[in-house]
Chimera marker file (.cmm) of the C-alpha trace (Angstrom):
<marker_set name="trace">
<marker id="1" x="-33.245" y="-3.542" z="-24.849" r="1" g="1" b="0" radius="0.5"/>
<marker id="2" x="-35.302" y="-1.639" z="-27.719" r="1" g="1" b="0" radius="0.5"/>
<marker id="3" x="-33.671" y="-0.315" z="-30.454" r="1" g="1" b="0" radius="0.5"/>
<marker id="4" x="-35.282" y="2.951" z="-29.854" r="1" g="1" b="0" radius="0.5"/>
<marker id="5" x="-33.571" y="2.667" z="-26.418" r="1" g="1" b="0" radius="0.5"/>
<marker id="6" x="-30.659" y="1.734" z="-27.362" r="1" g="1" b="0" radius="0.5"/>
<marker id="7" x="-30.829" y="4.829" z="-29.914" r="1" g="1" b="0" radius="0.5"/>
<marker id="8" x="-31.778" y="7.371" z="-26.748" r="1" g="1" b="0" radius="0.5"/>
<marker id="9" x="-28.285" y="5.963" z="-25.214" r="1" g="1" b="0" radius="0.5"/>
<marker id="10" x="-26.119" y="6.266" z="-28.549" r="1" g="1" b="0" radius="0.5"/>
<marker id="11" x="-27.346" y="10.020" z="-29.022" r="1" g="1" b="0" radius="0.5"/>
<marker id="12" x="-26.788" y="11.060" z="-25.337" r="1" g="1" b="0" radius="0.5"/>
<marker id="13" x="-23.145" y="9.124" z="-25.941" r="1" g="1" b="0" radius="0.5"/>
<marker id="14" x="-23.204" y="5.965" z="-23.869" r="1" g="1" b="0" radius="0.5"/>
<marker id="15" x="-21.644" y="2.850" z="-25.593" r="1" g="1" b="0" radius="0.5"/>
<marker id="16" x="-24.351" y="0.690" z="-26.763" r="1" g="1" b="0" radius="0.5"/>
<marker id="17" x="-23.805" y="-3.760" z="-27.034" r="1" g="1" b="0" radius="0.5"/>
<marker id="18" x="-26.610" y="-5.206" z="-29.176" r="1" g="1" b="0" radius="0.5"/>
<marker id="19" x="-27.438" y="-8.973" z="-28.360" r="1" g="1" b="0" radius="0.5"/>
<marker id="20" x="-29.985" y="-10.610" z="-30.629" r="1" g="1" b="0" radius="0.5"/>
<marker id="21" x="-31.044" y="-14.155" z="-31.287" r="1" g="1" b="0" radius="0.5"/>
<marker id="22" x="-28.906" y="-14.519" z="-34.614" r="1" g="1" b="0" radius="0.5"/>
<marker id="23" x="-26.644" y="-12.572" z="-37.114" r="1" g="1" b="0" radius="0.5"/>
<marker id="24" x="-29.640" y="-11.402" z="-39.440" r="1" g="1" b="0" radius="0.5"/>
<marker id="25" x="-30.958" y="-9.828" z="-36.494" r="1" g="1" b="0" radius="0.5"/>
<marker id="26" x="-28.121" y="-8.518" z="-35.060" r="1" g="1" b="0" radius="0.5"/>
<marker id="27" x="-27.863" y="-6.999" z="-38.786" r="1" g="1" b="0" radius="0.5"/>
<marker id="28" x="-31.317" y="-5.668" z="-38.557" r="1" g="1" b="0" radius="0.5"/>
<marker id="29" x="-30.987" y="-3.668" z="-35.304" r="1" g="1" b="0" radius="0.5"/>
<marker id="30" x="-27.552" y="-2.833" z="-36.676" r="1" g="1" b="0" radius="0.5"/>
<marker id="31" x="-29.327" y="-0.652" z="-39.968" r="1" g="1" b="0" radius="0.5"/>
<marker id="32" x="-32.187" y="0.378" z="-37.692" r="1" g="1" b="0" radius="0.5"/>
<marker id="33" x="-29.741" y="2.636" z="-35.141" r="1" g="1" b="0" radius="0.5"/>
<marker id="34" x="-27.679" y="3.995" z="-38.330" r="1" g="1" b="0" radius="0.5"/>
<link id1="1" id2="2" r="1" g="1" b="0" radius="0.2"/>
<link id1="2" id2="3" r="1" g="1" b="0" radius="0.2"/>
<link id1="3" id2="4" r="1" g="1" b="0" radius="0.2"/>
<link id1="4" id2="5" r="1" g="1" b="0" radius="0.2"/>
<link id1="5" id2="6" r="1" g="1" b="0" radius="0.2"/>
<link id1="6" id2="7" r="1" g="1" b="0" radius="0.2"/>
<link id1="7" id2="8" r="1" g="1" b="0" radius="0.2"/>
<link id1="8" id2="9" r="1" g="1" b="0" radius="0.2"/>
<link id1="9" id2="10" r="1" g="1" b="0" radius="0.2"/>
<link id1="10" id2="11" r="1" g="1" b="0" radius="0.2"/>
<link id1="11" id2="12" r="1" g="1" b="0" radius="0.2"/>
<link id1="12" id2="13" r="1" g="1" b="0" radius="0.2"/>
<link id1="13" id2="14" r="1" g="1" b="0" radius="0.2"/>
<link id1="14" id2="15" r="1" g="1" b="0" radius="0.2"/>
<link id1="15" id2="16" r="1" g="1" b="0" radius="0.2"/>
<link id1="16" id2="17" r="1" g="1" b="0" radius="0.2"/>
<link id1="17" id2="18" r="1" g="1" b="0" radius="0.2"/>
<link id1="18" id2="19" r="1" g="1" b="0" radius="0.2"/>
<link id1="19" id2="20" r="1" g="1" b="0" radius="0.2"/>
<link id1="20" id2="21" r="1" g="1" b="0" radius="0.2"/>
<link id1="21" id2="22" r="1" g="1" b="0" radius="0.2"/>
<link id1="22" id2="23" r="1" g="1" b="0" radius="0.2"/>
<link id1="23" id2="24" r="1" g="1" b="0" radius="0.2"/>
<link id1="24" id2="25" r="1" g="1" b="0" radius="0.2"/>
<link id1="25" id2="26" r="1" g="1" b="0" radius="0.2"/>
<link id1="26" id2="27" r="1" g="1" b="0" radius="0.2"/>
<link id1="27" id2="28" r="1" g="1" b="0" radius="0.2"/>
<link id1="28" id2="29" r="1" g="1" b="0" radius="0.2"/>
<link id1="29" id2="30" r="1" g="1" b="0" radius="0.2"/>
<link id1="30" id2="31" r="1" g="1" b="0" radius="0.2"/>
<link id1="31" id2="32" r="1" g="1" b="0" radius="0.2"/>
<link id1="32" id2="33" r="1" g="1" b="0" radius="0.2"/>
<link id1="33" id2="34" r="1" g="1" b="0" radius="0.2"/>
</marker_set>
């Protein structure tokens, strides 16, 4: 799932898991949805 997705569900209030391939990405998506 997109971060922008992901974003569209966190605004509308669904709960929102992110899986990525490592921490520093996980970390990335992370600051991108704040």
């Amino acid at each position: 799932m997109g971060v922008g997705i992901a974003h569209a569900f966190l605004i509308n209030g669904s709960d929102v898991v992110v899986v990525e391939r490592d921490s520093q990405a996980a970390i990335e998506a992370s600051e991108r949805l704040q």
